[in-house]
C-alpha positions in Angstrom: 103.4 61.9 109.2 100.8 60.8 112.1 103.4 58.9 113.6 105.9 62.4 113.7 103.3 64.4 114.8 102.4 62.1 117.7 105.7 61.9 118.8 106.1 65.4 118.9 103.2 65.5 121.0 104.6 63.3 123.6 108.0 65.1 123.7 105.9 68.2 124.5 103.8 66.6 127.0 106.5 65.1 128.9 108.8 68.2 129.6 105.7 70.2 130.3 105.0 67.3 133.4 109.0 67.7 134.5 108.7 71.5 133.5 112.4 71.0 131.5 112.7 72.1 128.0 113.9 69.4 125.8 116.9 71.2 125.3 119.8 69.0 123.4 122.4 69.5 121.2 120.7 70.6 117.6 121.5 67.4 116.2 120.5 65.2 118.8 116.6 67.1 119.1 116.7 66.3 115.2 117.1 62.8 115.5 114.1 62.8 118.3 111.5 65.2 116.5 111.7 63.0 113.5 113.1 65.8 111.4 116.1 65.1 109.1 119.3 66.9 109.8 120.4 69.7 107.0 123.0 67.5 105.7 120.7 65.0 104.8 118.1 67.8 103.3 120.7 69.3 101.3 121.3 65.8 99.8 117.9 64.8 98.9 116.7 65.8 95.1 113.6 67.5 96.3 112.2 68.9 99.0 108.7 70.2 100.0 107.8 73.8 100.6 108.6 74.1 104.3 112.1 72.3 104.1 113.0 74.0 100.4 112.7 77.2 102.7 114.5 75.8 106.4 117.1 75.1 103.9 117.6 78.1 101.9 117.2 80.1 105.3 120.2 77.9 106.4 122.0 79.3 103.5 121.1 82.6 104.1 122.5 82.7 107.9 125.9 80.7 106.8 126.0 82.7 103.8 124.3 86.1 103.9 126.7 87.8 101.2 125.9 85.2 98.2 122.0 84.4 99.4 120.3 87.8 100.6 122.8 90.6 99.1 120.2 93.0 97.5 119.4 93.8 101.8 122.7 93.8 103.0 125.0 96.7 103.7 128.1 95.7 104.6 130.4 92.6 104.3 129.5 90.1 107.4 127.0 86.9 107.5 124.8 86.4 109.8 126.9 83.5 111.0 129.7 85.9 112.1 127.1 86.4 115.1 125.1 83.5 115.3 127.7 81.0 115.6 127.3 77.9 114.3 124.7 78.9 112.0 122.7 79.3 114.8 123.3 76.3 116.7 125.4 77.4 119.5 124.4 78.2 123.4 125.8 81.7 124.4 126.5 82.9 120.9 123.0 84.2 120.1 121.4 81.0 119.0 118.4 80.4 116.9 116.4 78.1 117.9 113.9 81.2 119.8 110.6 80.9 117.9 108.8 80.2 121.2 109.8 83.7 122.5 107.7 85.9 120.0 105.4 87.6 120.0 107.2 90.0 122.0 107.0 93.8 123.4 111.0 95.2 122.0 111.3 98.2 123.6 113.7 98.8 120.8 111.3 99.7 118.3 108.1 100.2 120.6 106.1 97.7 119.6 105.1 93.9 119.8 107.4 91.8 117.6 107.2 88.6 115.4 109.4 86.9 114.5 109.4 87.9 110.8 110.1 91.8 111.6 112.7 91.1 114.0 114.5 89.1 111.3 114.0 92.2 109.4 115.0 94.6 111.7 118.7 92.4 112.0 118.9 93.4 107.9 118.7 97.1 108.9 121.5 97.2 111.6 123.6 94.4 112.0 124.0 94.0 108.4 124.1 97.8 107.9 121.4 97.2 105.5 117.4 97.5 103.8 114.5 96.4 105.7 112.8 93.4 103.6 109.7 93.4 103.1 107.5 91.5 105.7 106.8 89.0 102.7 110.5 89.1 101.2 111.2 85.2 100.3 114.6 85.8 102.3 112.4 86.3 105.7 109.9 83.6 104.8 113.0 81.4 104.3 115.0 82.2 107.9 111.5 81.9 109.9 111.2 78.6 108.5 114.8 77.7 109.4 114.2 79.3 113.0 111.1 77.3 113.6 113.1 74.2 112.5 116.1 75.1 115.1 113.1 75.6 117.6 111.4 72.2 117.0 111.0 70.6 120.7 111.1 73.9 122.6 108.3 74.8 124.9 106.4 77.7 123.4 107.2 80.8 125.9 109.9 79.7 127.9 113.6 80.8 127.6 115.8 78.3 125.9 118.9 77.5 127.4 121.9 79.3 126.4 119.5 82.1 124.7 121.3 85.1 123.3 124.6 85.5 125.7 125.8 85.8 128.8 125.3 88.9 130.8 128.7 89.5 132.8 128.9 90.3 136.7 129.5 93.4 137.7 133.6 93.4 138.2 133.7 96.7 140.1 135.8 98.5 137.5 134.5 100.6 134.7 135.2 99.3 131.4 138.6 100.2 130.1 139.0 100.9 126.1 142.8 101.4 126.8 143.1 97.9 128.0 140.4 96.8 125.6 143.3 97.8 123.0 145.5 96.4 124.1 143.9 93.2 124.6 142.3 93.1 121.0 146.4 93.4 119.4 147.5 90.5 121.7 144.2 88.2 121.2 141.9 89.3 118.5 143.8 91.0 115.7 145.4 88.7 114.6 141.6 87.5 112.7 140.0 90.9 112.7 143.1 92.5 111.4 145.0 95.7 113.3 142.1 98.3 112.1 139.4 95.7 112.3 138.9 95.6 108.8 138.5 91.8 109.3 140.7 89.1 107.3 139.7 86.3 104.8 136.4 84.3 106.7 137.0 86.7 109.4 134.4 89.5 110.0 135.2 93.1 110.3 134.5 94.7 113.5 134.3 98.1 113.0 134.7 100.6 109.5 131.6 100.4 107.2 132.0 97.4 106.2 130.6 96.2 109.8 127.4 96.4 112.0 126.4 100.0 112.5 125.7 102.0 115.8 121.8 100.4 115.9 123.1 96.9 116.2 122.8 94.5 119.4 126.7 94.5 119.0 127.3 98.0 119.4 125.8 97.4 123.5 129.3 97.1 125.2 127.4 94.9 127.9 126.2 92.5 125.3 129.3 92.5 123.2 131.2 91.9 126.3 129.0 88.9 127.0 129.6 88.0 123.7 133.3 88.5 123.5 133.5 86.4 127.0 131.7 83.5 125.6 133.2 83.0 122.2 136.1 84.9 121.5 138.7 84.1 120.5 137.0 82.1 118.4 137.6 78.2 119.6 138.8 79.2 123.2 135.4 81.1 124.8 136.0 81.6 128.1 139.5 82.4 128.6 139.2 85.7 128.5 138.5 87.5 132.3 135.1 89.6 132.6 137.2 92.9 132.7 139.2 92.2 129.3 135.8 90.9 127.2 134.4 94.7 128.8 137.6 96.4 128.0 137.8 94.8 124.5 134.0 95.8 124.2 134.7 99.3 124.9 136.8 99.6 122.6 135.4 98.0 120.0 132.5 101.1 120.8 134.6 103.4 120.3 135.7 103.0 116.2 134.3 104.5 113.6 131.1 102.5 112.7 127.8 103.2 110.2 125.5 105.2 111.9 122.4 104.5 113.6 119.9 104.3 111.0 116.8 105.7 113.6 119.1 108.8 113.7 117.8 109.4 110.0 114.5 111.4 109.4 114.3 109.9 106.0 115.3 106.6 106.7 112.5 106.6 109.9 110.0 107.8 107.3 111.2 105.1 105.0 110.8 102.3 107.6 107.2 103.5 108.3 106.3 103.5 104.7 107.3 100.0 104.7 105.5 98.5 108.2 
Protein backbone atom coordinates (compact mmCIF):
# COMPACT_ATOMS: atom_id res chain seq x y z
CA UNK A 1 0.00 0.00 0.00
CA UNK A 2 3.01 2.46 0.92
CA UNK A 3 4.61 1.50 -2.10
CA UNK A 4 1.07 2.53 -4.39
CA UNK A 5 0.74 5.45 -2.57
CA UNK A 6 4.34 6.59 -3.19
CA UNK A 7 4.14 5.99 -6.69
CA UNK A 8 1.20 7.86 -7.01
CA UNK A 9 2.97 10.63 -5.50
CA UNK A 10 5.67 10.63 -7.99
CA UNK A 11 3.28 10.45 -11.08
CA UNK A 12 1.73 13.56 -9.59
CA UNK A 13 4.83 15.37 -8.94
CA UNK A 14 6.31 14.72 -12.22
CA UNK A 15 3.48 16.08 -14.59
CA UNK A 16 3.00 19.02 -12.23
CA UNK A 17 7.11 19.86 -13.10
CA UNK A 18 6.26 19.25 -17.08
CA UNK A 19 2.73 20.80 -16.38
CA UNK A 20 1.14 17.66 -18.62
CA UNK A 21 -1.63 15.68 -17.29
CA UNK A 22 -0.82 12.03 -17.19
CA UNK A 23 -3.33 11.48 -19.60
CA UNK A 24 -3.29 7.80 -21.22
CA UNK A 25 -5.49 5.39 -22.47
CA UNK A 26 -7.71 4.11 -19.23
CA UNK A 27 -5.95 0.99 -19.24
CA UNK A 28 -2.66 1.98 -19.58
CA UNK A 29 -3.00 4.89 -16.38
CA UNK A 30 -4.27 1.59 -14.55
CA UNK A 31 -1.36 -0.43 -15.02
CA UNK A 32 0.81 2.77 -13.78
CA UNK A 33 -1.30 3.86 -10.67
CA UNK A 34 -1.04 0.42 -9.42
CA UNK A 35 -4.80 -0.06 -9.53
CA UNK A 36 -6.19 -3.26 -11.12
CA UNK A 37 -8.19 -3.08 -14.20
CA UNK A 38 -12.15 -3.90 -13.88
CA UNK A 39 -11.72 -7.12 -15.53
CA UNK A 40 -9.52 -8.27 -13.05
CA UNK A 41 -11.83 -6.77 -10.05
CA UNK A 42 -14.75 -8.44 -11.40
CA UNK A 43 -12.76 -11.68 -11.23
CA UNK A 44 -11.52 -11.51 -7.81
CA UNK A 45 -13.90 -13.21 -4.88
CA UNK A 46 -13.81 -10.19 -2.74
CA UNK A 47 -13.24 -6.89 -2.79
CA UNK A 48 -12.91 -4.06 -0.23
CA UNK A 49 -15.33 -1.23 0.28
CA UNK A 50 -13.92 1.26 -2.18
CA UNK A 51 -13.48 -1.22 -5.20
CA UNK A 52 -16.98 -3.30 -4.25
CA UNK A 53 -18.36 0.26 -5.01
CA UNK A 54 -15.87 1.40 -8.37
CA UNK A 55 -17.25 -1.76 -9.50
CA UNK A 56 -20.90 -1.71 -9.00
CA UNK A 57 -20.76 2.04 -10.23
CA UNK A 58 -19.18 0.43 -13.39
CA UNK A 59 -22.27 -1.63 -13.54
CA UNK A 60 -24.44 0.98 -13.09
CA UNK A 61 -23.04 3.23 -16.14
CA UNK A 62 -22.81 -0.03 -18.64
CA UNK A 63 -26.00 -1.08 -17.24
CA UNK A 64 -28.29 1.60 -15.86
CA UNK A 65 -31.68 -0.31 -16.60
CA UNK A 66 -30.86 -3.67 -14.42
CA UNK A 67 -28.48 -1.74 -11.58
CA UNK A 68 -30.29 1.77 -10.69
CA UNK A 69 -33.95 1.23 -12.18
CA UNK A 70 -35.98 2.54 -9.14
CA UNK A 71 -34.38 6.39 -10.48
CA UNK A 72 -34.64 6.02 -13.96
CA UNK A 73 -37.27 7.21 -16.34
CA UNK A 74 -36.84 6.02 -19.44
CA UNK A 75 -35.07 3.15 -21.34
CA UNK A 76 -31.26 4.33 -22.11
CA UNK A 77 -27.85 3.57 -19.86
CA UNK A 78 -25.75 5.80 -19.05
CA UNK A 79 -23.35 4.20 -21.46
CA UNK A 80 -25.54 5.30 -24.48
CA UNK A 81 -23.74 8.77 -23.67
CA UNK A 82 -20.75 8.03 -22.00
CA UNK A 83 -19.17 5.78 -24.36
CA UNK A 84 -17.18 3.24 -23.44
CA UNK A 85 -18.46 3.20 -20.08
CA UNK A 86 -16.88 6.22 -19.62
CA UNK A 87 -13.57 5.64 -21.05
CA UNK A 88 -13.65 7.45 -24.30
CA UNK A 89 -12.13 11.12 -25.27
CA UNK A 90 -14.88 13.30 -26.96
CA UNK A 91 -17.76 11.17 -25.94
CA UNK A 92 -18.32 12.76 -22.43
CA UNK A 93 -15.79 10.79 -20.53
CA UNK A 94 -15.56 10.08 -16.88
CA UNK A 95 -12.61 10.27 -15.64
CA UNK A 96 -13.53 14.45 -14.32
CA UNK A 97 -13.29 14.13 -10.55
CA UNK A 98 -10.59 16.86 -10.55
CA UNK A 99 -13.09 19.37 -12.06
CA UNK A 100 -15.58 19.64 -9.01
CA UNK A 101 -16.37 21.58 -6.99
CA UNK A 102 -17.80 23.62 -9.51
CA UNK A 103 -20.23 26.87 -10.05
CA UNK A 104 -23.14 25.12 -12.90
CA UNK A 105 -24.92 27.80 -13.87
CA UNK A 106 -27.51 25.18 -14.67
CA UNK A 107 -28.76 24.89 -11.32
CA UNK A 108 -27.22 28.09 -9.66
CA UNK A 109 -25.05 26.75 -7.44
CA UNK A 110 -21.60 25.12 -6.67
CA UNK A 111 -21.56 21.46 -7.60
CA UNK A 112 -19.95 18.15 -6.34
CA UNK A 113 -19.64 15.64 -7.87
CA UNK A 114 -22.26 13.56 -6.05
CA UNK A 115 -25.27 16.01 -7.06
CA UNK A 116 -24.21 16.31 -10.47
CA UNK A 117 -24.41 12.51 -10.72
CA UNK A 118 -27.78 13.13 -9.48
CA UNK A 119 -28.89 15.75 -11.41
CA UNK A 120 -27.92 13.26 -14.83
CA UNK A 121 -30.83 10.71 -13.03
CA UNK A 122 -33.34 13.62 -13.33
CA UNK A 123 -32.80 14.59 -17.09
CA UNK A 124 -30.93 12.47 -19.07
CA UNK A 125 -32.45 9.46 -17.75
CA UNK A 126 -35.85 11.16 -17.54
CA UNK A 127 -35.87 10.19 -13.99
CA UNK A 128 -35.90 10.74 -9.66
CA UNK A 129 -33.18 12.59 -8.12
CA UNK A 130 -31.35 10.11 -5.59
CA UNK A 131 -30.76 10.96 -2.58
CA UNK A 132 -27.28 12.57 -1.95
CA UNK A 133 -26.50 9.31 0.12
CA UNK A 134 -28.33 6.83 -2.37
CA UNK A 135 -25.78 3.72 -2.65
CA UNK A 136 -26.22 4.05 -6.55
CA UNK A 137 -24.33 7.75 -6.29
CA UNK A 138 -21.91 6.53 -3.60
CA UNK A 139 -21.14 3.67 -6.13
CA UNK A 140 -20.60 5.97 -9.56
CA UNK A 141 -18.33 8.61 -7.46
CA UNK A 142 -16.27 5.87 -6.48
CA UNK A 143 -16.02 4.54 -10.14
CA UNK A 144 -15.42 8.32 -11.30
CA UNK A 145 -12.61 8.81 -8.92
CA UNK A 146 -11.15 5.46 -10.08
CA UNK A 147 -11.38 6.69 -14.04
CA UNK A 148 -9.83 9.93 -12.59
CA UNK A 149 -6.81 8.30 -10.78
CA UNK A 150 -3.58 10.21 -12.23
CA UNK A 151 -5.35 13.38 -13.18
CA UNK A 152 -4.16 16.69 -11.84
CA UNK A 153 -6.82 18.02 -9.49
CA UNK A 154 -8.36 21.25 -11.34
CA UNK A 155 -7.14 20.96 -14.69
CA UNK A 156 -9.24 19.89 -17.84
CA UNK A 157 -8.63 16.37 -18.94
CA UNK A 158 -8.04 15.84 -22.43
CA UNK A 159 -10.87 14.93 -24.50
CA UNK A 160 -13.38 16.20 -21.60
CA UNK A 161 -17.00 16.24 -22.53
CA UNK A 162 -17.04 16.85 -26.51
CA UNK A 163 -16.05 18.78 -29.05
CA UNK A 164 -17.49 22.23 -29.63
CA UNK A 165 -17.96 22.64 -33.56
CA UNK A 166 -16.64 25.85 -35.64
CA UNK A 167 -18.90 28.02 -36.64
CA UNK A 168 -19.81 26.78 -40.45
CA UNK A 169 -21.57 29.97 -41.47
CA UNK A 170 -24.85 28.31 -42.07
CA UNK A 171 -27.64 27.98 -39.53
CA UNK A 172 -28.47 24.62 -38.59
CA UNK A 173 -30.71 22.85 -40.99
CA UNK A 174 -33.38 20.18 -39.44
CA UNK A 175 -34.51 19.47 -43.08
CA UNK A 176 -31.18 18.23 -43.93
CA UNK A 177 -30.71 16.92 -40.34
CA UNK A 178 -33.59 14.51 -41.70
CA UNK A 179 -32.50 13.63 -44.17
CA UNK A 180 -29.20 12.83 -43.02
CA UNK A 181 -30.43 10.83 -39.83
CA UNK A 182 -32.56 8.19 -42.66
CA UNK A 183 -29.39 7.73 -44.66
CA UNK A 184 -26.85 7.38 -41.52
CA UNK A 185 -28.51 6.97 -38.27
CA UNK A 186 -31.70 5.17 -38.57
CA UNK A 187 -30.80 2.40 -39.44
CA UNK A 188 -29.75 1.93 -35.22
CA UNK A 189 -32.18 4.44 -33.84
CA UNK A 190 -34.95 3.20 -35.86
CA UNK A 191 -37.14 5.57 -38.48
CA UNK A 192 -39.09 7.34 -35.37
CA UNK A 193 -36.11 7.12 -33.08
CA UNK A 194 -37.62 4.77 -30.96
CA UNK A 195 -34.22 3.07 -30.87
CA UNK A 196 -33.58 -0.77 -31.82
CA UNK A 197 -32.24 -3.73 -29.68
CA UNK A 198 -28.72 -2.23 -27.80
CA UNK A 199 -29.49 0.87 -29.56
CA UNK A 200 -30.78 3.91 -27.57
CA UNK A 201 -33.83 5.84 -28.42
CA UNK A 202 -33.38 9.35 -29.41
CA UNK A 203 -36.36 10.97 -28.99
CA UNK A 204 -40.28 9.70 -27.60
CA UNK A 205 -40.41 9.17 -23.84
CA UNK A 206 -38.51 6.58 -23.65
CA UNK A 207 -35.32 9.11 -24.15
CA UNK A 208 -33.55 12.06 -22.41
CA UNK A 209 -36.07 14.88 -21.74
CA UNK A 210 -35.83 18.65 -22.79
CA UNK A 211 -33.42 19.39 -19.46
CA UNK A 212 -30.69 17.07 -20.69
CA UNK A 213 -27.09 18.15 -22.00
CA UNK A 214 -28.30 16.33 -25.19
CA UNK A 215 -31.16 18.33 -25.96
CA UNK A 216 -28.29 21.55 -26.60
CA UNK A 217 -28.08 21.21 -30.45
CA UNK A 218 -24.42 22.68 -30.04
CA UNK A 219 -23.42 19.93 -27.79
CA UNK A 220 -25.36 17.18 -29.52
CA UNK A 221 -23.76 18.29 -32.58
CA UNK A 222 -20.36 17.96 -31.06
CA UNK A 223 -21.45 14.88 -29.99
CA UNK A 224 -22.96 13.55 -33.14
CA UNK A 225 -19.52 14.82 -34.98
CA UNK A 226 -17.36 12.83 -32.70
CA UNK A 227 -19.07 9.54 -32.46
CA UNK A 228 -21.74 8.95 -34.68
CA UNK A 229 -22.34 6.75 -36.37
CA UNK A 230 -21.26 4.72 -33.90
CA UNK A 231 -17.56 3.17 -35.07
CA UNK A 232 -16.95 5.89 -37.85
CA UNK A 233 -16.84 9.43 -35.56
CA UNK A 234 -15.69 11.85 -37.71
CA UNK A 235 -17.07 11.25 -41.02
CA UNK A 236 -19.79 13.27 -40.70
CA UNK A 237 -19.20 17.27 -41.95
CA UNK A 238 -19.85 20.00 -39.10
CA UNK A 239 -23.04 21.09 -41.02
CA UNK A 240 -24.74 17.52 -41.13
CA UNK A 241 -23.77 16.59 -37.10
CA UNK A 242 -25.70 20.45 -36.62
CA UNK A 243 -28.42 19.52 -39.09
CA UNK A 244 -28.93 16.02 -37.57
CA UNK A 245 -28.85 17.89 -34.05
CA UNK A 246 -31.55 20.15 -35.07
CA UNK A 247 -33.52 17.79 -35.82
CA UNK A 248 -33.07 15.52 -33.30
CA UNK A 249 -34.42 19.04 -31.19
CA UNK A 250 -37.14 19.17 -32.75
CA UNK A 251 -39.17 15.50 -31.71
CA UNK A 252 -41.34 15.14 -29.24
CA UNK A 253 -39.23 14.58 -26.00
CA UNK A 254 -40.21 14.48 -21.96
CA UNK A 255 -40.33 17.71 -20.76
CA UNK A 256 -38.05 19.78 -18.85
CA UNK A 257 -38.53 18.84 -15.38
CA UNK A 258 -37.60 22.68 -13.95
CA UNK A 259 -40.67 23.58 -15.96
CA UNK A 260 -42.65 21.74 -13.08
CA UNK A 261 -43.71 23.83 -9.89
CA UNK A 262 -44.14 20.57 -8.09
CA UNK A 263 -41.29 18.82 -9.25
CA UNK A 264 -38.97 22.28 -8.38
CA UNK A 265 -40.53 22.02 -4.92
CA UNK A 266 -39.82 18.41 -4.91
CA UNK A 267 -36.06 18.82 -5.78
CA UNK A 268 -35.79 21.39 -2.98
CA UNK A 269 -37.29 19.15 -0.38
CA UNK A 270 -34.73 16.82 -1.25
CA UNK A 271 -31.21 19.20 -1.41
Amino acid sequence: MQNMTLIRKLITVVSLITATPVLLMPSVVWAQQGQPTIEQLLQEPFLDDYYSNVVYGYEIITDTQNNASRYVGNSLNCSNCHLQAGTQKEALPLNVAGMYPKWRAKNGKRNGIGLRIRECFLYSMDGIMPPEDAPEVLAISAYVSYLSQGQIMGAEPEGRGVPTLPDTGYDPNPANGRAVYLEQCASCHGVQGEGMVGMPPVWGLNSYNKGAGMNDIREAAGFIWANMPLGNGKSLSHQQALDVSAYLNLQIRPSDPRDSKFLKLLEHLIN
